[in-house]
PDB file of N, CA, C and O in Angstrom:
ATOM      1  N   UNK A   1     -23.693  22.546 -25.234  1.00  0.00           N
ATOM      2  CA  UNK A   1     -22.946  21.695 -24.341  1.00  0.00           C
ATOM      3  C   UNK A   1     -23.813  20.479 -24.004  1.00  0.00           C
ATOM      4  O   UNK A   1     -24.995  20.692 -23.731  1.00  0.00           O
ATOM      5  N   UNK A   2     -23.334  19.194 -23.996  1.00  0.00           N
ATOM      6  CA  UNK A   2     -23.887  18.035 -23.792  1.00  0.00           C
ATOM      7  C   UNK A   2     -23.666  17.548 -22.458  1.00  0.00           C
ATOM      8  O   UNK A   2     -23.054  18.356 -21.759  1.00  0.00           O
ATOM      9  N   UNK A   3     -23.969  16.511 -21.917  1.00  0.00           N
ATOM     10  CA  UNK A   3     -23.427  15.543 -20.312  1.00  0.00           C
ATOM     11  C   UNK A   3     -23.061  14.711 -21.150  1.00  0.00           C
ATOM     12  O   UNK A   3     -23.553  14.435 -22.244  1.00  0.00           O
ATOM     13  N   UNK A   4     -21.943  14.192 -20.486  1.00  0.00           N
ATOM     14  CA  UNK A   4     -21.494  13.291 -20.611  1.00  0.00           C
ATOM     15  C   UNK A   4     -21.949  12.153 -18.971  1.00  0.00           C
ATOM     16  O   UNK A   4     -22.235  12.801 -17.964  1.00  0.00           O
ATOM     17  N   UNK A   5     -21.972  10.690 -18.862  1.00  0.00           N
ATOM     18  CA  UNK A   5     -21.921  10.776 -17.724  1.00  0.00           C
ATOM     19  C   UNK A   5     -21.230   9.016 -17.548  1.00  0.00           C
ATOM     20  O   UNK A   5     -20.542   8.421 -18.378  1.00  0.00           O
ATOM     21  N   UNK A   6     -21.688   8.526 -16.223  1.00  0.00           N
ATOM     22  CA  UNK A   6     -20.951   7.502 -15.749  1.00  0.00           C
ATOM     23  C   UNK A   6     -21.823   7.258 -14.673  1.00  0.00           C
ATOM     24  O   UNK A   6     -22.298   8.100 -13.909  1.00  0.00           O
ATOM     25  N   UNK A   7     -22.092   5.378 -14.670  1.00  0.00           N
ATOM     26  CA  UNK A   7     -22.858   4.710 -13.803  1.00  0.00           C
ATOM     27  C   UNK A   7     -22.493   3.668 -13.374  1.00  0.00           C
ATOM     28  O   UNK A   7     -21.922   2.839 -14.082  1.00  0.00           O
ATOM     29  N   UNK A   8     -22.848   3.427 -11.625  1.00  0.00           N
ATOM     30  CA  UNK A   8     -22.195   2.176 -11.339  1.00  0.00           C
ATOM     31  C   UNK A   8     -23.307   1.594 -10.479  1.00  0.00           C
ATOM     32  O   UNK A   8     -24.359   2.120 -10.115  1.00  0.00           O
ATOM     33  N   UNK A   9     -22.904   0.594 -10.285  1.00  0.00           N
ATOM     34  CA  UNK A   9     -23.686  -0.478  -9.182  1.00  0.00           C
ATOM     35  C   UNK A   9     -24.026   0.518  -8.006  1.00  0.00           C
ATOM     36  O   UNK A   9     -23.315   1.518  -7.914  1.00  0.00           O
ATOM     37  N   UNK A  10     -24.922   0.356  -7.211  1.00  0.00           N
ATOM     38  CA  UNK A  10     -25.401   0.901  -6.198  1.00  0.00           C
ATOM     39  C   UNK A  10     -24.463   0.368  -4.871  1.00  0.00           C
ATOM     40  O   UNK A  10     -24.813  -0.720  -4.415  1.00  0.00           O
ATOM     41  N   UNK A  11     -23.450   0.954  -4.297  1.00  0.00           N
ATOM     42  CA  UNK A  11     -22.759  -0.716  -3.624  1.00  0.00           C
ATOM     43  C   UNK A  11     -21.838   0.175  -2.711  1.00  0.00           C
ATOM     44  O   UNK A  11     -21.564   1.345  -2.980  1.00  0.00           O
ATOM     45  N   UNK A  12     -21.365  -0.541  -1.543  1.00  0.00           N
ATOM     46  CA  UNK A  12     -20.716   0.185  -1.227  1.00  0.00           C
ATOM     47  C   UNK A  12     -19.380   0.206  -1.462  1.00  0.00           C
ATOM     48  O   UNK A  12     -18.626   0.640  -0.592  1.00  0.00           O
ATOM     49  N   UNK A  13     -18.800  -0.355  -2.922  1.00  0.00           N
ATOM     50  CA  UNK A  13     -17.815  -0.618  -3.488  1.00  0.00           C
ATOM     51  C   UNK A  13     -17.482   1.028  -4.179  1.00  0.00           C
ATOM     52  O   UNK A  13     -16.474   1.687  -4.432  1.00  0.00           O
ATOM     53  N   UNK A  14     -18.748   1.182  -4.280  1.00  0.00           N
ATOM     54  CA  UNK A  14     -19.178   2.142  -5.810  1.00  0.00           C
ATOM     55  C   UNK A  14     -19.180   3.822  -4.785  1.00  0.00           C
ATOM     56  O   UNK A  14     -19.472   4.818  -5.447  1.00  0.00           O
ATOM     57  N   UNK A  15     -18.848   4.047  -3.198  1.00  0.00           N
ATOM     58  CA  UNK A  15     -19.875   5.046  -2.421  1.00  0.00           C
ATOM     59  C   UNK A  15     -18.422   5.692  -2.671  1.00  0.00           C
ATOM     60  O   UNK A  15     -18.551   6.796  -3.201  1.00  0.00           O
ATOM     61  N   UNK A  16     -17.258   5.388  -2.481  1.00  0.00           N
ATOM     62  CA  UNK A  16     -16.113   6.552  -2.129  1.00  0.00           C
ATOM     63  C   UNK A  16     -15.485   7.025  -4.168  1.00  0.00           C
ATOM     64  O   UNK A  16     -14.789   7.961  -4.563  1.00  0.00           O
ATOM     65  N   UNK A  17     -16.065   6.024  -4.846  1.00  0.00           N
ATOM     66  CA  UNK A  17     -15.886   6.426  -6.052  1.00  0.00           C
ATOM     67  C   UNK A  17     -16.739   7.564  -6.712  1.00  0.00           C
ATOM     68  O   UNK A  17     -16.242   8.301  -7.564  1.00  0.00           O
ATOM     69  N   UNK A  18     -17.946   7.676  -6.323  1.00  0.00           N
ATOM     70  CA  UNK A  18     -18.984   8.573  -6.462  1.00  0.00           C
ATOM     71  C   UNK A  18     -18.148   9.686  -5.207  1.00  0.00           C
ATOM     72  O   UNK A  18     -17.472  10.482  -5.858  1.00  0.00           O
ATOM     73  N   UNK A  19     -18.064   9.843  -4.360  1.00  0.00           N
ATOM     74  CA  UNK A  19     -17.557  10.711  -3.361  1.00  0.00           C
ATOM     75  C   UNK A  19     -16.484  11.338  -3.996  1.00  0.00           C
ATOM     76  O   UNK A  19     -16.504  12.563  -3.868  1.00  0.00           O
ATOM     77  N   UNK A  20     -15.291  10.753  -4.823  1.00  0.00           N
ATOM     78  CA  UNK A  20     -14.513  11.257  -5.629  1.00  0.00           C
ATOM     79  C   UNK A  20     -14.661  12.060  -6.492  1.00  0.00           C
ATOM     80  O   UNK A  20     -14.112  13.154  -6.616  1.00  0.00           O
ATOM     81  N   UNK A  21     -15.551  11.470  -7.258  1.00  0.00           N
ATOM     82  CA  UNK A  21     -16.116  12.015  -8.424  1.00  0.00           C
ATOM     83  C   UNK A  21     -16.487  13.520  -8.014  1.00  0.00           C
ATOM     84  O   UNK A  21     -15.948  14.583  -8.323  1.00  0.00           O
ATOM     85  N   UNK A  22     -17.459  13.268  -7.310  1.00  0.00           N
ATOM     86  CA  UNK A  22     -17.994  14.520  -6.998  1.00  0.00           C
ATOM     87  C   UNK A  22     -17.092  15.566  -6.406  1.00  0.00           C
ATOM     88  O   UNK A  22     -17.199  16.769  -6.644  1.00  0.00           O
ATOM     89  N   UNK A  23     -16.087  14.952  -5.523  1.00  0.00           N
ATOM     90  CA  UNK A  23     -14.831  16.167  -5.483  1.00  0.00           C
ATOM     91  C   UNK A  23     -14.092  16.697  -6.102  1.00  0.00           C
ATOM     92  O   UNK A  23     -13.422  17.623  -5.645  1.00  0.00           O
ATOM     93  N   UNK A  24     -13.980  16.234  -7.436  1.00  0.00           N
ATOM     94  CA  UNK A  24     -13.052  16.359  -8.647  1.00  0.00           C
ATOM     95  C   UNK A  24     -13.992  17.686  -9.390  1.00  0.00           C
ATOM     96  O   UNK A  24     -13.653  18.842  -9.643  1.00  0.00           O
ATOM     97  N   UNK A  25     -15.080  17.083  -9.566  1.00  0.00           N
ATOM     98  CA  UNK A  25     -16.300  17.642 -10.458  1.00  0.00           C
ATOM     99  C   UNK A  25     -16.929  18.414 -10.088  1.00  0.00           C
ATOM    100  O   UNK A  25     -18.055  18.021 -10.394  1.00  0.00           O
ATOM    101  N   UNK A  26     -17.048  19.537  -9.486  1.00  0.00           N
ATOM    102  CA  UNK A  26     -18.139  20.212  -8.473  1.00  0.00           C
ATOM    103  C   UNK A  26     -19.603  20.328  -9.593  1.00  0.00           C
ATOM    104  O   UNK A  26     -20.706  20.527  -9.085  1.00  0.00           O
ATOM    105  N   UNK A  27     -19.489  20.214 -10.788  1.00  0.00           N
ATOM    106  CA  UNK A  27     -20.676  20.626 -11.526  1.00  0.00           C
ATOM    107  C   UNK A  27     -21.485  19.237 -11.525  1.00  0.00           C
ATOM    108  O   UNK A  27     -22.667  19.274 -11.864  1.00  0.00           O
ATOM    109  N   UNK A  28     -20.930  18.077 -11.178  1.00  0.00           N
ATOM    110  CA  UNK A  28     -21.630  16.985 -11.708  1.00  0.00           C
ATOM    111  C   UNK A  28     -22.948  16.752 -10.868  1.00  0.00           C
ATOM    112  O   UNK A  28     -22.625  16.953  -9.698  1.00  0.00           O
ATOM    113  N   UNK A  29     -23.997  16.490 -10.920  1.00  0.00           N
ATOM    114  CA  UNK A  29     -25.043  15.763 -10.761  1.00  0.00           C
ATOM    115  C   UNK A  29     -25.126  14.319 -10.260  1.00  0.00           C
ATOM    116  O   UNK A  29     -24.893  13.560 -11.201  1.00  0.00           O
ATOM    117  N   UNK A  30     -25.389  13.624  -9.052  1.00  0.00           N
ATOM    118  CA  UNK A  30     -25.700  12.662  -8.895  1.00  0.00           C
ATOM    119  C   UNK A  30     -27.137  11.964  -9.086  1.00  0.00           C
ATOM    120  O   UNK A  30     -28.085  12.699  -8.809  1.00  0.00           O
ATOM    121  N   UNK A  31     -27.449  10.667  -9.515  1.00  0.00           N
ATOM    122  CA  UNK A  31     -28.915  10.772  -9.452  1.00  0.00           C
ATOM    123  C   UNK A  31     -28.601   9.122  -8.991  1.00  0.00           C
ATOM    124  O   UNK A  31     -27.939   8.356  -9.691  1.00  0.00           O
ATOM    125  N   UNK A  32     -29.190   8.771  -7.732  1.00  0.00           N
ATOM    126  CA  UNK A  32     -29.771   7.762  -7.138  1.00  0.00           C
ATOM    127  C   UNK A  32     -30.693   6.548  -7.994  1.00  0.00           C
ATOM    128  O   UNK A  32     -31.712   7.109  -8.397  1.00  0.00           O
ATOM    129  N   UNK A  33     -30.689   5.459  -8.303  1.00  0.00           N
ATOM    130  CA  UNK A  33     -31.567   4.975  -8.643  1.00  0.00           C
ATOM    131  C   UNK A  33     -31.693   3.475  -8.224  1.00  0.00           C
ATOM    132  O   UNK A  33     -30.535   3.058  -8.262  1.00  0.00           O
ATOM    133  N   UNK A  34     -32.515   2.455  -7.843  1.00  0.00           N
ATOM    134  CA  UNK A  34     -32.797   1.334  -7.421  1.00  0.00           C
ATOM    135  C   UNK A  34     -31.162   0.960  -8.303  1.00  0.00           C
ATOM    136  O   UNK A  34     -30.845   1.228  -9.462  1.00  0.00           O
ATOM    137  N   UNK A  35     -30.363   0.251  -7.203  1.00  0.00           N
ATOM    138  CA  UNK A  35     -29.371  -0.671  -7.727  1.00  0.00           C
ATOM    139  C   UNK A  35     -28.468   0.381  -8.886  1.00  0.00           C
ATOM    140  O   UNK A  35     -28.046   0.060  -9.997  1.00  0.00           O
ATOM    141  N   UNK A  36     -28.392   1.293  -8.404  1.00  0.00           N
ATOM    142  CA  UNK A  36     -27.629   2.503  -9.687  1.00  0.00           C
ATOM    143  C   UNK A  36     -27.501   4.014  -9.101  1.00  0.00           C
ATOM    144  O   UNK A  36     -28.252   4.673  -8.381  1.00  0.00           O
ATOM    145  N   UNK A  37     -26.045   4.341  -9.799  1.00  0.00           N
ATOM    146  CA  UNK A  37     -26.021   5.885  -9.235  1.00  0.00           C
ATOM    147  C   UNK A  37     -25.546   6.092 -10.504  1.00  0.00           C
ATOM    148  O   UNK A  37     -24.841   5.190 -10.958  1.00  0.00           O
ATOM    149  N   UNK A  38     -25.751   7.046 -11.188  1.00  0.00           N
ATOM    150  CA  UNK A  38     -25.511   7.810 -12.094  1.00  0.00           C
ATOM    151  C   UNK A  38     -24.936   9.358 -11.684  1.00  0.00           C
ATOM    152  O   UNK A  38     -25.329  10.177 -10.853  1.00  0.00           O
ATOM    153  N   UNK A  39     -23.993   9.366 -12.509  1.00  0.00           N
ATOM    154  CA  UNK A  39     -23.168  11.242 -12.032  1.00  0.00           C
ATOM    155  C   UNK A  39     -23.038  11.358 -13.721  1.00  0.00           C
ATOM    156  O   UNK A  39     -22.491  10.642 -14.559  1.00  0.00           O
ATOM    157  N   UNK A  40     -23.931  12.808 -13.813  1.00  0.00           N
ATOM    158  CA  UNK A  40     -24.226  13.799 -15.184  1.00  0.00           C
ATOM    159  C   UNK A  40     -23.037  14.581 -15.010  1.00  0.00           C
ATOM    160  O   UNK A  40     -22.755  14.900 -13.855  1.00  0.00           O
ATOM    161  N   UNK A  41     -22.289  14.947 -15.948  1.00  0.00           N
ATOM    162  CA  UNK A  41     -21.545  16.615 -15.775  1.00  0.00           C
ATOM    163  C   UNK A  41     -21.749  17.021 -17.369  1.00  0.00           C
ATOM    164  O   UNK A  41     -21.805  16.370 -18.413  1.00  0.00           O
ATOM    165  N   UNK A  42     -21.818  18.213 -17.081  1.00  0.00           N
ATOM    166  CA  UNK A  42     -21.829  19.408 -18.271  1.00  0.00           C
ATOM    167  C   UNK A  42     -20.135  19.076 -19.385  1.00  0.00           C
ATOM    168  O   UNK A  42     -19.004  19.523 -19.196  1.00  0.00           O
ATOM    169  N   UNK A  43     -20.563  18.299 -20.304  1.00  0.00           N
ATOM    170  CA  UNK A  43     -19.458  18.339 -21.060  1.00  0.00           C
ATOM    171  C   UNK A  43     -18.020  17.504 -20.804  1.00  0.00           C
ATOM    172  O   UNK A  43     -17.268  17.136 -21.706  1.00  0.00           O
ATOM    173  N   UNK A  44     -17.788  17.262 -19.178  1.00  0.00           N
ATOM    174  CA  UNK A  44     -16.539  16.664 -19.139  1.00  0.00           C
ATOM    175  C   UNK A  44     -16.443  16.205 -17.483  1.00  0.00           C
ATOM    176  O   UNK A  44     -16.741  16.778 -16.435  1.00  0.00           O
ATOM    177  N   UNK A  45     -15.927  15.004 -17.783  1.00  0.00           N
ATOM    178  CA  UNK A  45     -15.856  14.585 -16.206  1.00  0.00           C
ATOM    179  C   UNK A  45     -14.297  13.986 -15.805  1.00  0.00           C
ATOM    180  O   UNK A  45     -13.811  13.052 -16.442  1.00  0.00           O
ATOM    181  N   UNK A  46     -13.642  14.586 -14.769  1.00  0.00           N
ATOM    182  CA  UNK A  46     -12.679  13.278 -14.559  1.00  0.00           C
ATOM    183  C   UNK A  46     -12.689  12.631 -13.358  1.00  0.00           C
ATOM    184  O   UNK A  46     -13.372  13.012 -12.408  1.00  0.00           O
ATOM    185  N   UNK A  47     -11.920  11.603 -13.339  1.00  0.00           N
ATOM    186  CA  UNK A  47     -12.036  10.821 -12.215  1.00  0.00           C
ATOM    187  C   UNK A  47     -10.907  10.291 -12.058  1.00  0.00           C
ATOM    188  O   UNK A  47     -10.515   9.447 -12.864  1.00  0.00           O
ATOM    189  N   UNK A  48      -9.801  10.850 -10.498  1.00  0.00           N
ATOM    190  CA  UNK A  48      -8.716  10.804 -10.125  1.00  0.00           C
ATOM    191  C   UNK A  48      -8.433   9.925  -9.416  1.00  0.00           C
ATOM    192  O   UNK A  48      -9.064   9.843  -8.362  1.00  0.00           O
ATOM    193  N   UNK A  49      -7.058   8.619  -9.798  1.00  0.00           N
ATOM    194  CA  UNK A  49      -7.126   8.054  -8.963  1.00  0.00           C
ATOM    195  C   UNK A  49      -6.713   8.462  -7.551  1.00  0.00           C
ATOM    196  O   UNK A  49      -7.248   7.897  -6.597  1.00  0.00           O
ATOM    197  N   UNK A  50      -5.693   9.512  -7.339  1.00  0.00           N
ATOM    198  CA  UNK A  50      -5.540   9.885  -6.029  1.00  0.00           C
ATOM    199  C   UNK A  50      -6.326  10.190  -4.881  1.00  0.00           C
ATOM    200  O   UNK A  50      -6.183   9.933  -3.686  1.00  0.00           O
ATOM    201  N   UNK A  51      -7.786  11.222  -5.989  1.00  0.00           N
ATOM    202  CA  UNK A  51      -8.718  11.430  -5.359  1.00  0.00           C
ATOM    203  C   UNK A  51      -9.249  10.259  -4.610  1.00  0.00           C
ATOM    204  O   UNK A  51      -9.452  10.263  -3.396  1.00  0.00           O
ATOM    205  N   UNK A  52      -9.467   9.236  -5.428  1.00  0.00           N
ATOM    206  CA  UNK A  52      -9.822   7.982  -4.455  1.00  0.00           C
ATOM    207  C   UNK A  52      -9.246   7.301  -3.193  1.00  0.00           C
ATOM    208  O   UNK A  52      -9.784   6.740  -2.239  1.00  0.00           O
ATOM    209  N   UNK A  53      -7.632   7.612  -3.611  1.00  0.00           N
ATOM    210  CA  UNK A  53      -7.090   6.864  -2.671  1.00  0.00           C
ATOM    211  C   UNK A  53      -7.329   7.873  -1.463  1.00  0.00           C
ATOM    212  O   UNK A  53      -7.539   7.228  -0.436  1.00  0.00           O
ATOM    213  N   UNK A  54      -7.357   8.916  -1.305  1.00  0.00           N
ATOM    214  CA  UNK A  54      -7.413  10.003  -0.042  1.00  0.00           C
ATOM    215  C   UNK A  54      -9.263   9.379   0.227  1.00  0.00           C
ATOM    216  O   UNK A  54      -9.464   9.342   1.441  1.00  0.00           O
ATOM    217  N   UNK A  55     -10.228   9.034  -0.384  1.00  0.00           N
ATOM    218  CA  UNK A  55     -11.031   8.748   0.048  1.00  0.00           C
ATOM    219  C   UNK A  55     -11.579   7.288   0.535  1.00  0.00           C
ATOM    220  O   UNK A  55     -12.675   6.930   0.965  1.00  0.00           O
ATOM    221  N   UNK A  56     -10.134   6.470   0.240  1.00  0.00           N
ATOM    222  CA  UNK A  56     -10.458   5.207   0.987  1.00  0.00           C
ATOM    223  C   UNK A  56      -9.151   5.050   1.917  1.00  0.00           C
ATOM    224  O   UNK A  56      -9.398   4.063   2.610  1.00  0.00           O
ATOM    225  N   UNK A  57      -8.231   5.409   2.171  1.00  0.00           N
ATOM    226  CA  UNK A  57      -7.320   5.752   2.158  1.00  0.00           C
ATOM    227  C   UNK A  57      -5.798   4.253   2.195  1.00  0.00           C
ATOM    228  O   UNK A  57      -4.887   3.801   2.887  1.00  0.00           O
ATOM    229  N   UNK A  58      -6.615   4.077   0.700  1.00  0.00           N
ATOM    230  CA  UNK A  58      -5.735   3.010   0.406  1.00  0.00           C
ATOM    231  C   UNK A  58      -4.885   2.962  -1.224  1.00  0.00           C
ATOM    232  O   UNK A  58      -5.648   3.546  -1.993  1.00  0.00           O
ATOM    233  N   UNK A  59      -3.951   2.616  -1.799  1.00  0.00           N
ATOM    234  CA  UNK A  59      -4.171   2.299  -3.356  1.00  0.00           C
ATOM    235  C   UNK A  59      -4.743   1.940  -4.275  1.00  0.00           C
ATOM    236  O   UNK A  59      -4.987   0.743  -4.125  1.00  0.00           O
ATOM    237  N   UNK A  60      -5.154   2.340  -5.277  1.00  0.00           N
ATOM    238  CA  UNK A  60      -6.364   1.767  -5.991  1.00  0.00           C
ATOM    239  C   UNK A  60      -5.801   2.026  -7.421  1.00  0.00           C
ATOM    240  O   UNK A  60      -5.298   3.075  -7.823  1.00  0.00           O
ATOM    241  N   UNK A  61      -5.950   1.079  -7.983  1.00  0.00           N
ATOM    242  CA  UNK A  61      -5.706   0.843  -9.277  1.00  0.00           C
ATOM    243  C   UNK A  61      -6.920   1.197  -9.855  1.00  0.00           C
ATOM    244  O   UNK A  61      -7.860   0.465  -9.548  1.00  0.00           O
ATOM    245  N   UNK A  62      -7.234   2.432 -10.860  1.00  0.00           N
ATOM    246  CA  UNK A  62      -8.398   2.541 -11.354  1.00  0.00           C
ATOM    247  C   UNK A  62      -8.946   1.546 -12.759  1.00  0.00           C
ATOM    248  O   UNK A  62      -9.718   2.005 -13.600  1.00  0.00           O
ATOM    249  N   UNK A  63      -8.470   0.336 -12.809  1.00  0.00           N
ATOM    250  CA  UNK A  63      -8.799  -0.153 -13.223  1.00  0.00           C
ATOM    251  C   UNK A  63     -10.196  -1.266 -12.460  1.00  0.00           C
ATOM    252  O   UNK A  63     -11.157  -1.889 -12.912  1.00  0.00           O
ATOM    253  N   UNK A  64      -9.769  -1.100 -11.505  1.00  0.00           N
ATOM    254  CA  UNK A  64     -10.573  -1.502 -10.226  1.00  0.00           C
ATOM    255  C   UNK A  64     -12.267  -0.752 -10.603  1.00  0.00           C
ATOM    256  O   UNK A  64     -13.310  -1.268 -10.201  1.00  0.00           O
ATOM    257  N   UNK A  65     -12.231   0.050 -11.124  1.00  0.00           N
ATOM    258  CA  UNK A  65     -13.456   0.902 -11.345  1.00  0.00           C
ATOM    259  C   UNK A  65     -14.652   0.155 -12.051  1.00  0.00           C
ATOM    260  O   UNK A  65     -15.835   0.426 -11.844  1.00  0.00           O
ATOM    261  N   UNK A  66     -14.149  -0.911 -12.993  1.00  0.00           N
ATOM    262  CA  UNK A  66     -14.481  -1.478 -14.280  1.00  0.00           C
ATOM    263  C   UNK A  66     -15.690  -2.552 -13.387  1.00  0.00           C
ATOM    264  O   UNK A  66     -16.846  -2.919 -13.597  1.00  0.00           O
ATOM    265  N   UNK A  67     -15.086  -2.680 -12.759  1.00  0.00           N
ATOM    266  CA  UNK A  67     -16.223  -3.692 -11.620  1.00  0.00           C
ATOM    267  C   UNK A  67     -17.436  -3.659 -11.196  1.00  0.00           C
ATOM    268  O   UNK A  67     -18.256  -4.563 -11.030  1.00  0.00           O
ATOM    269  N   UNK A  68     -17.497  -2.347 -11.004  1.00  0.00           N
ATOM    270  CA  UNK A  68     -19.266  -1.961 -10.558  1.00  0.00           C
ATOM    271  C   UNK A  68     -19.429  -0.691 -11.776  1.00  0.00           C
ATOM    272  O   UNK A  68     -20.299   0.170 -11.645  1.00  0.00           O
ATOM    273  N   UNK A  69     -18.732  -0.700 -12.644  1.00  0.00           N
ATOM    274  CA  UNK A  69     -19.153   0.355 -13.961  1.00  0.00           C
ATOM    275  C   UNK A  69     -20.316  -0.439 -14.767  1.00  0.00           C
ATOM    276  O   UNK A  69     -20.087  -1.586 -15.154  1.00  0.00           O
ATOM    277  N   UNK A  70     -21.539   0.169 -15.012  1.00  0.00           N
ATOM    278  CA  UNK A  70     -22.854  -0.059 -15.910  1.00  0.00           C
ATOM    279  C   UNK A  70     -22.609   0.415 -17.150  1.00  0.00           C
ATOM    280  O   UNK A  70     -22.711  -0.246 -18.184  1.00  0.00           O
ATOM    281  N   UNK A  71     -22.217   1.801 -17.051  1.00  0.00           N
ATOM    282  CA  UNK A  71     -22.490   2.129 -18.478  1.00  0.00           C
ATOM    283  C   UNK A  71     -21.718   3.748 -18.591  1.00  0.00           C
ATOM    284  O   UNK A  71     -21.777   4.432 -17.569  1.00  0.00           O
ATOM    285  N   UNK A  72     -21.252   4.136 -19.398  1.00  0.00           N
ATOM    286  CA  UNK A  72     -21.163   5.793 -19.317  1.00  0.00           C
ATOM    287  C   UNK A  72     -21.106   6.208 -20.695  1.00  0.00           C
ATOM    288  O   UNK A  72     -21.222   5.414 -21.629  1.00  0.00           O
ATOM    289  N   UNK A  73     -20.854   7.982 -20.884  1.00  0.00           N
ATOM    290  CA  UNK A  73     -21.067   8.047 -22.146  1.00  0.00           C
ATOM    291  C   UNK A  73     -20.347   9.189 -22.518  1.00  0.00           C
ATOM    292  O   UNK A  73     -20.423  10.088 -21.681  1.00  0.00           O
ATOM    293  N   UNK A  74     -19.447   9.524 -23.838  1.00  0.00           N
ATOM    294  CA  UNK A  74     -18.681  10.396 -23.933  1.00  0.00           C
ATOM    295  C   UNK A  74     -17.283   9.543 -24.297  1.00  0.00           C
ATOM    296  O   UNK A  74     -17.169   8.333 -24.102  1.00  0.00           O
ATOM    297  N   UNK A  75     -16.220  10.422 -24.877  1.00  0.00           N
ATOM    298  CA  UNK A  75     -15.238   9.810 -25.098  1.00  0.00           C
ATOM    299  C   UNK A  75     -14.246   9.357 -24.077  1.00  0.00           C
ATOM    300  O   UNK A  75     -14.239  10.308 -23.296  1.00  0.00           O
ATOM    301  N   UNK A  76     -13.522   8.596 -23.683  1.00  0.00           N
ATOM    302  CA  UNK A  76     -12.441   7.880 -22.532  1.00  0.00           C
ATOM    303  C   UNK A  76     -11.600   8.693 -23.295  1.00  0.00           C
ATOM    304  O   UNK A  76     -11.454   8.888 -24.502  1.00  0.00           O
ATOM    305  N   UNK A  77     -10.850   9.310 -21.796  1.00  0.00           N
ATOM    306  CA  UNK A  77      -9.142   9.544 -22.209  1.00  0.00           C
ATOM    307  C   UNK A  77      -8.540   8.558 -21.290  1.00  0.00           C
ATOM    308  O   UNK A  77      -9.286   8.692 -20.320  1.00  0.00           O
ATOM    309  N   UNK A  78      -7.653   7.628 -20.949  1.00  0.00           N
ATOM    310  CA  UNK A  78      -7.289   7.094 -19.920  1.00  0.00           C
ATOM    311  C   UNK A  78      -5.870   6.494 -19.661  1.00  0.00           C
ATOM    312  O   UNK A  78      -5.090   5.961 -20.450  1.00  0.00           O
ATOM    313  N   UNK A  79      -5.778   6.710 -18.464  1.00  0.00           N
ATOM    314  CA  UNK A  79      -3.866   6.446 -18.317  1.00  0.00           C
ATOM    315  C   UNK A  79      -3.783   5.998 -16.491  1.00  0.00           C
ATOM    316  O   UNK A  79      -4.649   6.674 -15.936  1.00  0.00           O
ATOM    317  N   UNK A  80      -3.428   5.574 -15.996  1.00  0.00           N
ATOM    318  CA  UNK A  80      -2.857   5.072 -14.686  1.00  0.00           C
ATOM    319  C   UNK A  80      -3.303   6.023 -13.667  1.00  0.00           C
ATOM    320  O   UNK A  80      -3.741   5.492 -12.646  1.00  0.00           O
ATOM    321  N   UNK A  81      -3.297   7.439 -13.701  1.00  0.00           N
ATOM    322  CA  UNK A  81      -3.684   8.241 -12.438  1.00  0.00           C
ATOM    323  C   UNK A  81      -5.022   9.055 -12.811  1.00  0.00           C
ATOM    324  O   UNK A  81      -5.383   9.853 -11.946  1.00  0.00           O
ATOM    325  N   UNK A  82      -5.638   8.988 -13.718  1.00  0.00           N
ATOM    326  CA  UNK A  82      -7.133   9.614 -14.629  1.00  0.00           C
ATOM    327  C   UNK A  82      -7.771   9.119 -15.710  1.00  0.00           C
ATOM    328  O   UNK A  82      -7.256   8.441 -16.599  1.00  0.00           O
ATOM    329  N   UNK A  83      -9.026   9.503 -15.620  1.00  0.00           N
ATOM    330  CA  UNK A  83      -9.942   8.717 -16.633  1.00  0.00           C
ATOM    331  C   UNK A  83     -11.084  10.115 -16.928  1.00  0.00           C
ATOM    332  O   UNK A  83     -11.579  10.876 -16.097  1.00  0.00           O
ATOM    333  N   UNK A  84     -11.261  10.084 -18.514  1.00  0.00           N
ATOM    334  CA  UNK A  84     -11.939  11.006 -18.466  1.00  0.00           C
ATOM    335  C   UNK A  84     -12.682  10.730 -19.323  1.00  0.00           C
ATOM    336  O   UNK A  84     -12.402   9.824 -20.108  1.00  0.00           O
ATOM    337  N   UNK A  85     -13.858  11.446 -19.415  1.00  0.00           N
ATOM    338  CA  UNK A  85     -14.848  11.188 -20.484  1.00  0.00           C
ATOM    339  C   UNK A  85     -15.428  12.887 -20.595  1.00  0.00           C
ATOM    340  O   UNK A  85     -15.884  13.664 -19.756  1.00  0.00           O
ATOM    341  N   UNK A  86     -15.124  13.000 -22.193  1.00  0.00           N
ATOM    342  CA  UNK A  86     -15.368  14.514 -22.710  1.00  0.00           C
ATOM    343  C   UNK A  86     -16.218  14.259 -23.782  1.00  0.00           C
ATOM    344  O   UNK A  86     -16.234  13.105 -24.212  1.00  0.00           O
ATOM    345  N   UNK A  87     -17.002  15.189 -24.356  1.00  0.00           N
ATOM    346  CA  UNK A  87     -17.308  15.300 -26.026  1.00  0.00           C
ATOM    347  C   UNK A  87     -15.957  15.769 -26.937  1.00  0.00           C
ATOM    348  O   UNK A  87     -16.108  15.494 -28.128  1.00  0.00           O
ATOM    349  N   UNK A  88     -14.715  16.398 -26.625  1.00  0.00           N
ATOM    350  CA  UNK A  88     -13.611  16.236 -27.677  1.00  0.00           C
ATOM    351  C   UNK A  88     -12.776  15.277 -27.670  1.00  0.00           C
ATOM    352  O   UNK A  88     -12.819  14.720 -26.573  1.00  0.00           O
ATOM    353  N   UNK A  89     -11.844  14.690 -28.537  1.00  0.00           N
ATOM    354  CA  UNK A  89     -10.881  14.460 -28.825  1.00  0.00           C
ATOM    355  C   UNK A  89      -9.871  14.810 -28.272  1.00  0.00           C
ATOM    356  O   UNK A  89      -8.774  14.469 -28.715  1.00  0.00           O
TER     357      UNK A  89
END
C-alpha cells in the first residue's frame, strides 16, 4: 500500500479544508511545514465538498480548492460534490 497525498498553502484559506479532510479520512496524517500542510493517507483520500461546507458553514465550490493547492499525488477522480486521489483506476 502506497500514500497518496495533498498539499496546500499554510493559510487560513487552507485550515477548514485540512479540518475536512481529516474528518472524511480518519487514517490521514497531517504534517505542518513552514508555509505548507501536507495530509498523507494510506492508499486513498477523499475530500467532500459538503464536508466543507458544514465546516465553514457556507457553499463552496470545490473548485475553490485549486487556490492554495501545491501539489498532490495519486490519481484524481473528480465531480462537483468529491475529489479523490487513489492508486486505482
Amino acid at each position: 500500500m502506497s500514500n497518496v497525498f495533498i498539499a496546500f498553502q499554510h493559510n487560513e484559506e487552507s485550515r477548514p479544508l485540512v479540518d475536512a479532510i481529516v474528518a472524511d479520512n480518519p487514517t490521514a496524517v497531517v504534517v505542518h511545514s513552514p508555509g505548507l500542510v501536507k495530509i498523507d493517507a494510506p492508499n486513498r483520500l477523499q475530500i467532500r465538498r459538503a464536508t466543507i461546507e458544514e465546516q465553514t458553514g457556507r457553499p463552496y465550490d470545490l473548485q475553490q480548492l485549486h487556490v492554495n493547492l501545491v501539489t498532490l499525488s495519486g490519481y484524481i477522480d473528480e465531480d462537483d460534490d468529491q475529489l479523490t486521489l487513489s492508486w486505482t483506476h
